[in-house]
N, C-alpha and C positions, 0 to 999 in steps of 0.2 A: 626595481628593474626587472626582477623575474614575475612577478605579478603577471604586469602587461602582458608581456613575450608569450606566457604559459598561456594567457586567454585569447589572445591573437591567434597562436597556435590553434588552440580547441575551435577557434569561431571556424577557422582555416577546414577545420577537420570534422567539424558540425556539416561544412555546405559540401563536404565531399562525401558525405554518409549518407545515403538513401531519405528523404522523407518518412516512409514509412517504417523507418528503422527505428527514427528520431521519436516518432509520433507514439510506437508502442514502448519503446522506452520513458519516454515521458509518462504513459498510462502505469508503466508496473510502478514508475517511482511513486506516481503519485498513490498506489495501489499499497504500498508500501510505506505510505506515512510522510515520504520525504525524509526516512530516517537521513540527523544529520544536517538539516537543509541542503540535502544534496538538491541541484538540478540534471539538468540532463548534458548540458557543457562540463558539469565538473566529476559526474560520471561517467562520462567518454575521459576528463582528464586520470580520473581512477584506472581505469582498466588500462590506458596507455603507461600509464607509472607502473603498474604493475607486472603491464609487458616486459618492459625494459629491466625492473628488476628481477625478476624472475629468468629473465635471458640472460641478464648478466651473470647471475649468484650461479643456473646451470654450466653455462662456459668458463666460471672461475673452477668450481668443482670439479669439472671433467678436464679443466689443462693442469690443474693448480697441485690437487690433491692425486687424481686419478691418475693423470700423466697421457691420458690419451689421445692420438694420434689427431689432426687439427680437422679434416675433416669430420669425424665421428663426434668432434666437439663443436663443430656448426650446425650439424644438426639438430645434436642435445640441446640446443640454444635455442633453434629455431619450436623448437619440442616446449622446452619451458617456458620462451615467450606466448606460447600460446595459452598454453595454462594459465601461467600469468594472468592474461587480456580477457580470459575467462572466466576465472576464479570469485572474481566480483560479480558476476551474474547470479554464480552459484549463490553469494551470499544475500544477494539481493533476493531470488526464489526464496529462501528460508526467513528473512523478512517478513516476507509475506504472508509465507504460512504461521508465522507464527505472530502476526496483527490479527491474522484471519479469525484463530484459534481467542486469540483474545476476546474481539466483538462477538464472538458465537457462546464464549462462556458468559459473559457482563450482559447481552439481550436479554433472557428472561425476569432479574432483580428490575433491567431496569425498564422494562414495559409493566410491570406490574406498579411501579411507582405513575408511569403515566398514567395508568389507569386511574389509578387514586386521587390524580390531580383532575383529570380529567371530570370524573365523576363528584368531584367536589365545584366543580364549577369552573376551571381554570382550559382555557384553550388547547392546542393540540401544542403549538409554536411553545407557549406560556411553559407549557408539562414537560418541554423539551430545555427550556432554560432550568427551569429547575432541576433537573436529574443532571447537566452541565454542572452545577452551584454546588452537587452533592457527591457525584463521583470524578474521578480523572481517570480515564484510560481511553485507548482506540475509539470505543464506539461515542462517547462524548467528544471525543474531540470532531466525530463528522457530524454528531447535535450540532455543535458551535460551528461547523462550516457552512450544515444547511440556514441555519439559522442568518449567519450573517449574508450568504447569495442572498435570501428573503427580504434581508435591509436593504442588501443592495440594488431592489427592484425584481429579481425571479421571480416566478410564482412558486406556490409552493409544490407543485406536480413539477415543478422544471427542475427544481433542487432537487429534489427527493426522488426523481430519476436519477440526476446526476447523481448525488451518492450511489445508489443504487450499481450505474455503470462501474463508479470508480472502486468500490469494493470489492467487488467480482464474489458475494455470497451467495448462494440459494435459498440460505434463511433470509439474509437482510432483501433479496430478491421478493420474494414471497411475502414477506412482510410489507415490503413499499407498495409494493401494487396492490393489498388486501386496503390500505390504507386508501390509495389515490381513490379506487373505486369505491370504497365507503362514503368519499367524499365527495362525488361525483353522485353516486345514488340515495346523498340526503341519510344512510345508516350510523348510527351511533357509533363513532369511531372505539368510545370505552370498550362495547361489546366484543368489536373486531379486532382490539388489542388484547383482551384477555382470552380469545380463542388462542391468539399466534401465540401468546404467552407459555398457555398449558400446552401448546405441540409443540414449543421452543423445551420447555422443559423436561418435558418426555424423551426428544433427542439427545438432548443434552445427559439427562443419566443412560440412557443406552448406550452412547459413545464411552462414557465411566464406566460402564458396567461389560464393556468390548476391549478397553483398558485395563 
C-alpha cells in the first residue's frame, strides 16, 4: 500500500522539479556508481524523508526537551528540514570523490595489464575484458559498462566518450581521448597506453608523497 503511494508521490514531485535539476542529478548519480541502486525518483524520495525527519527530530527537540517558545521552534524546524533535504547531497558529493579517488589509484596496474594483452596480440575491447575477469573495483566496473554499450551496437569512440563524460576525471579524460585519436591515426594503441600509464603513475605518487 505504501509502495505505490510513496512512487506516485515522487513521479508527482519528479514533473514538478526543473528538468534540468533532474538531468544533473541523474549525471552525479550515475557519476557516483549508482551507489545503492539508487535512481533519481528514489533519491528525490531520500532527501524528502530526510526533510521530514530531520524537521521533525528538530521540533521535537526544541518543544520536547528545550521547552521553547512555538514560534522559535517553527523555525528550528523549518532550519533542520532543510538540512535534512540536503544532507544527502552532501553524501552523494563524497561519493564521488571517493569513486573518483578509487579509478585514479586502480588506472596505472591496470593499463599496464592492457598493455601486456595488448602487446601479446589480444584487442583493445579483449584487454579490457580481461582486466574486468581479473580485478573488481570502480574503474572495471565502467570496463564492463563500456564494453557492454559496444555489444549493444556503440561504437567504441561513442562509449568511451560516454564514460569519459560520466566520470567527470582529467586522468580518465586524457586517457580516452589519447586513445580515440590513436585510433583514428592508425598508432599503436600499446605504445599510447604505456605513456598514460608512466604519467598515471608519476601523479599518482606525487599526490602520496603531498599526502
Amino acid at each position: 500500500v505504501v509502495a505505490p503511494t510513496l512512487r506516485n508521490f515522487l513521479n508527482r514531485l519528479a514533473i514538478l522539479t526543473p528538468n534540468r535539476n533532474v538531468e544533473t542529478l541523474g549525471h552525479r548519480l550515475e557519476t557516483a556508481g549508482h551507489p545503492y541502486g539508487l535512481t533519481v525518483l528514489n533519491f528525490l524520495g531520500v532527501k524528502f524523508i530526510a526533510a521530514l525527519l530531520f524537521g521533525a527530530a528538530g521540533f521535537a527537540l526544541f518543544v520536547v526537551v528545550l521547552h521553547q517558545p512555538p514560534t522559535l521552534c517553527l523555525i528550528f524546524l523549518i532550519i533542520f528540514a532543510i538540512l535534512g533535504f540536503y544532507l544527502p547531497e552532501l553524501w552523494l558529493s563524497s561519493t564521488i570523490r571517493s569513486r573518483q579517488r578509487q579509478i585514479v589509484r586502480a588506472l596505472p596496474d591496470a593499463l599496464d595489464m592492457i598493455v601486456v594483452c595488448t602487446e601479446a596480440g589480444q584487442g583493445f575491447d579483449q584487454a579490457l575484458r580481461r582486466v574486468s575477469e581479473h580485478w573488481h573495483n570502480p574503474l572495471t566496473d565502467e570496463f564492463n559498462r563500456i564494453l557492454a554499450e559496444i555489444a549493444f551496437g556503440r561504437t567504441r569512440h561513442e562509449a568511451l566518450s560516454a564514460a569519459s563524460y560520466r566520470i567527470q576525471l582529467v586522468e580518465m579524460s586524457n586517457l580516452i581521448a589519447a586513445i580515440i585519436q590513436a585510433d583514428l591515426l592508425g598508432v599503436s594503441i600499446a605504445k599510447v597506453l604505456r605513456v598514460q600509464a608512466d604519467q598515471l603513475r608519476t601523479i599518482r605518487r606525487q599526490r602520496a608523497e603531498e599526502l
